[in-house]
C-alpha positions in Angstrom: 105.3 94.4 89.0 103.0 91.5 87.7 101.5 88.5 89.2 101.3 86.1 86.9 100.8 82.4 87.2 103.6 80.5 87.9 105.4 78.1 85.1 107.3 75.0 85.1 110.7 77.3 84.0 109.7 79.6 87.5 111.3 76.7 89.6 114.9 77.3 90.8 113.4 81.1 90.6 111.3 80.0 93.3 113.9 78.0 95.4 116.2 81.4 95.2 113.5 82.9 97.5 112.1 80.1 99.2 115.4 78.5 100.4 116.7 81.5 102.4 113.4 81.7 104.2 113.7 78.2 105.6 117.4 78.2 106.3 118.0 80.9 107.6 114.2 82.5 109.4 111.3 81.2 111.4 109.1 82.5 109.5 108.5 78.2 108.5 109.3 75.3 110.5 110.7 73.6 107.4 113.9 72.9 107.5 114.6 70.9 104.0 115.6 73.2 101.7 113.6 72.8 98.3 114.7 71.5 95.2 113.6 72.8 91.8 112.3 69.4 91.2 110.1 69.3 94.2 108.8 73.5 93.1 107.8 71.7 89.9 106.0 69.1 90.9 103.8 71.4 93.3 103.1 73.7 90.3 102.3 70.2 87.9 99.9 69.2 91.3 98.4 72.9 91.9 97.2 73.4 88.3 96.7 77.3 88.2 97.0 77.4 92.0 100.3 78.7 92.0 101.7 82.1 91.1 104.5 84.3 91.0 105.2 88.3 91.5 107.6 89.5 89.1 110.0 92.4 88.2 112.0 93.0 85.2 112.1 89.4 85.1 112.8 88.6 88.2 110.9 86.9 90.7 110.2 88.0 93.9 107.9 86.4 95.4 105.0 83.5 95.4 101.6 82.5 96.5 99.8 79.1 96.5 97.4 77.4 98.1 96.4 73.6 98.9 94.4 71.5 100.9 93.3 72.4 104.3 93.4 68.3 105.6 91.9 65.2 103.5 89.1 64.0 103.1 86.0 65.3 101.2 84.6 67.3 103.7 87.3 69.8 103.5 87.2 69.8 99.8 86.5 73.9 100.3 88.6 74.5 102.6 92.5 75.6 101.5 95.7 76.8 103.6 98.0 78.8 101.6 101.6 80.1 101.5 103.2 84.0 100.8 106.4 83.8 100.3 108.5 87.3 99.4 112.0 88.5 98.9 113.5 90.5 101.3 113.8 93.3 98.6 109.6 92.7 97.8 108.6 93.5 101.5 106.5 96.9 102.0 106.1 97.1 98.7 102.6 95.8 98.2 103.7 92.7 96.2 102.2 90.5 99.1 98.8 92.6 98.5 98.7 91.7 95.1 99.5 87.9 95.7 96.7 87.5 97.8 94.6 89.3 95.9 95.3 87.2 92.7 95.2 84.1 94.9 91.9 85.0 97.1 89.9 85.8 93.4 91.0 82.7 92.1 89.9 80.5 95.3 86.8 82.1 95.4 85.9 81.2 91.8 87.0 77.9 92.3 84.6 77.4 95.3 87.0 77.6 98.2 84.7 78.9 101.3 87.5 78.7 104.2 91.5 80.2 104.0 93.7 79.6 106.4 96.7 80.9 106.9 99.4 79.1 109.5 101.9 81.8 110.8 105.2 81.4 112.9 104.5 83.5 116.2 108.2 84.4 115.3 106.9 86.2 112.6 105.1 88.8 113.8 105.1 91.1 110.0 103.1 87.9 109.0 100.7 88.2 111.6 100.3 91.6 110.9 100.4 91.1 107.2 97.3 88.6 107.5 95.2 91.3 109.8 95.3 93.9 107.3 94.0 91.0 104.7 91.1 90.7 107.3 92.2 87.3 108.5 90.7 86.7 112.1 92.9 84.7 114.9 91.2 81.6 115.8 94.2 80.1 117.9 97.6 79.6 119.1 99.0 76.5 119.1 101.7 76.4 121.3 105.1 74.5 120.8 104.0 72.9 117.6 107.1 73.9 115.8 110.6 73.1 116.4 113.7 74.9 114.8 116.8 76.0 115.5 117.0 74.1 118.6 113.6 75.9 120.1 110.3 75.4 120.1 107.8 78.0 118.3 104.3 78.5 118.8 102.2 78.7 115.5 99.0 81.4 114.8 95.8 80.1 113.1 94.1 83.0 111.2 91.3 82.2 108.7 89.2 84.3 106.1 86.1 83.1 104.7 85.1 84.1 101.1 82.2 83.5 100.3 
């Protein structure tokens, strides 16, 4: 496996495991399916923010992060997104995403990473605890999917 950043051509790669996470889990309240288009233009916007875990060509899973909320005062301050293939899971590929991704926020000044997590997903949870992310709060029925409501977890890490 390599982590790599991502590229322009890594788009519809990254719908193909994106887009069965949002329509069919809760591990994200989205519910729009993405388009390679939109992939693009968050890899054009996220300029070396955005990368990509691949096997014998394949992809099989992605990291990014982005701003925490606007507004200069959060300038080092980022939320971020792990997103693997079912295949990927338990296999360490989430490790090295975050890795790759924490090493590059730290260089680039980020002090604060947050991670927002579906309570429905508790592997996520989990996932973000071994990456000694703390739980700062709960935020209950912020979410709505599949015709319920879903409480969402608040973890954070700071780097530097």
């Amino acid at each position: 496996m390599i982590v790599r950043s991502a590229l322009t051509q890594d788009a519809c790669a990254i719908c193909d495991v994106w887009n069965p996470l949002i329509r069919d889990t809760a591990t994200t309240f989205t519910t729009s399916l993405r388009t390679p288009d939109e992939i693009l233009g968050s890899i054009e916007a996220r300029a070396g923010a955005y990368w990509v875990a691949e096997v014998e060509n394949q992809i099989i899973g992605f990291a990014t992060y982005f701003p925490f909320r606007s507004g200069s005062g959060y300038a080092h301050t980022k939320e971020h997104s792990v997103n693997l293939a079912p295949t990927a899971r338990g296999l360490g590929v989430g490790r090295a995403l975050m890795e790759t991704l924490e090493l590059h926020a730290k260089e680039a000044g980020v002090h604060s990473l947050w991670a927002g997590i579906s309570a429905e997903n508790p592997a996520g949870v989990a996932f973000h605890e071994r990456q000694n992310f703390k739980h700062i709060a709960r935020l209950h029925q912020v979410g709505f999917k599949f015709g319920r409501w879903m409480d969402l977890v608040l973890m954070q890490k700071i780097l530097t």
